[in-house]
N, C-alpha and C positions, 0 to 999 in steps of 0.2 A: 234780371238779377233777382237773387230772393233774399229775404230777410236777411239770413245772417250770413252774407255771401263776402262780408268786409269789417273788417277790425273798426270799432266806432268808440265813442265815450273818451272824456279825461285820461289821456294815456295810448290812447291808440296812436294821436301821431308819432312819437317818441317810439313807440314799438315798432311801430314801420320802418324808421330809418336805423334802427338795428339790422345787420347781417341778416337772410333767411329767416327774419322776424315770418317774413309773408306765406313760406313755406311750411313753418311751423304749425303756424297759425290756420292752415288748408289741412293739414297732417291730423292736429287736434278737431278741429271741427267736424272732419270727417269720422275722427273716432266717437266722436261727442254727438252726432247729431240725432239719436233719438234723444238726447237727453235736452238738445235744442228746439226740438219738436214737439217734447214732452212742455217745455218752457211756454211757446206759441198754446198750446192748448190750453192751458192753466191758468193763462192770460198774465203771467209773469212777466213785468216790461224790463226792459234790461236797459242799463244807461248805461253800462258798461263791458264790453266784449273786444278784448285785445289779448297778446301775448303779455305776460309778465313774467320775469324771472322763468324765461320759456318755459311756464305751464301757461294751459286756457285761463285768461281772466275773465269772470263775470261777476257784475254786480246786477242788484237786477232786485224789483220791489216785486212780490207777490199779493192777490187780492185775500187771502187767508193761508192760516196754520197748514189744513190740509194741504192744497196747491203747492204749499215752501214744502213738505213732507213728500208730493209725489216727486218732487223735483229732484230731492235728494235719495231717494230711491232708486230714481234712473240712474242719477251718476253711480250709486253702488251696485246698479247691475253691469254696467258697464267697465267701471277699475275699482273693485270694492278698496285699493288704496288710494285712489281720488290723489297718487303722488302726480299729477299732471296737472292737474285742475284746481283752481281757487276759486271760488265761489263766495259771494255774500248778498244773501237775498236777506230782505225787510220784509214783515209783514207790515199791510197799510188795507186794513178794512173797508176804509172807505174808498176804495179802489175797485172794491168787487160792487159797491153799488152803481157806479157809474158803471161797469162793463156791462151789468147786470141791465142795466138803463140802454143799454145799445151804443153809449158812443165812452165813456170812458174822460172825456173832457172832462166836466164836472167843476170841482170849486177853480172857479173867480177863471181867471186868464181873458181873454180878447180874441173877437174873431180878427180874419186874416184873405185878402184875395188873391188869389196866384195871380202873380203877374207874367209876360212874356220872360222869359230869360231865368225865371224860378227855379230854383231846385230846394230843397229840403234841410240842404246845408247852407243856405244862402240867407234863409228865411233863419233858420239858427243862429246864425254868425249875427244877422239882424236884432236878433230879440234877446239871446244871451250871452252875445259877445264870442262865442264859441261855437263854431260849423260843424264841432261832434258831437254837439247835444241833438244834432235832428233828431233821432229816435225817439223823444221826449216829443215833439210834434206826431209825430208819425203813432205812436202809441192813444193817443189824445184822439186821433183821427183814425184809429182802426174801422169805425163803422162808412167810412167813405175810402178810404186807403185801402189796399192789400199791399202793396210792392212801395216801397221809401224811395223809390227813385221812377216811379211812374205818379206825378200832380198833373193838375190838368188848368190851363189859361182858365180865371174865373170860379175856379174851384173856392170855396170858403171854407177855410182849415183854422181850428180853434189852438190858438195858441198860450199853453199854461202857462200859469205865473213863472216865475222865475225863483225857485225857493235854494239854489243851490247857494 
């Protein structure tokens, strides 16, 4: 499974149990995916990627101006009327120093040991009450992660504070 293969973040469950939310949502991705690829390179975290008011929702913190700038470029090559897509990326500087550092963890948070039975939403639901903030783990842990649903028994996964 890869990165943006499932509707995740505040709102994705509500989107799923909508009619063809899931359809939808494979439909836009599909048309959206350099511009979700464009995201992963730029090291754009996303807390946010669900159907809303059937366009693609993203929210999603970038490491600098530029990065939020190539971001929004794609999407305009792709529907320069962006009427599908909603978007809200943050700039947070101090983001590009942790990516920049290899792991992206960075301020404060807690390490963490996979245990048997672990998955990424389990460890979420754990730590912030909500099983759709894994991404928020998974992002923190890009330099040992590739895949959010492949951890590994024993793996040490740093887990951020909780600022929401």
């Amino acid at each position: 499974m890869g990165l943006f293969d499932k509707m995740f973040g505040r709102g994705a469950a509500d989107a799923e149990q909508q009619q063809g939310a899931q359809q939808r949502f494979e439909q836009l991705k599909q048309k959206y995916q350099s511009v979700l690829n464009m995201a992963d390179q730029q090291r754009i975290q996303f807390q946010n990627l669900h159907i809303q008011d059937n366009k693609l929702f993203i929210r999603g913190v970038a490491p600098s101006e530029e990065a939020k700038n190539k971001f929004w470029d794609q999407i305009k090559l792709v529907n320069p009327n962006a009427d599908d897509i909603t978007a809200d990326i943050t700039v947070d500087s101090s983001r590009a120093m942790g990516a920049a550092a290899g792991g992206g963890a960075g301020q404060g948070g807690q390490t963490y040991t996979v245990k048997s039975g672990d998955n990424l939403s389990k460890i979420s639901k754990q730590f912030y009450g909500d099983p759709n903030e894994y991404m928020r783990i998974f992002y923190a842990n890009r330099d040992k992660l590739k895949d959010p649903d492949r951890i590994q028994v024993g793996q040490q996964l740093t887990i951020p504070p909780d600022n929401a």
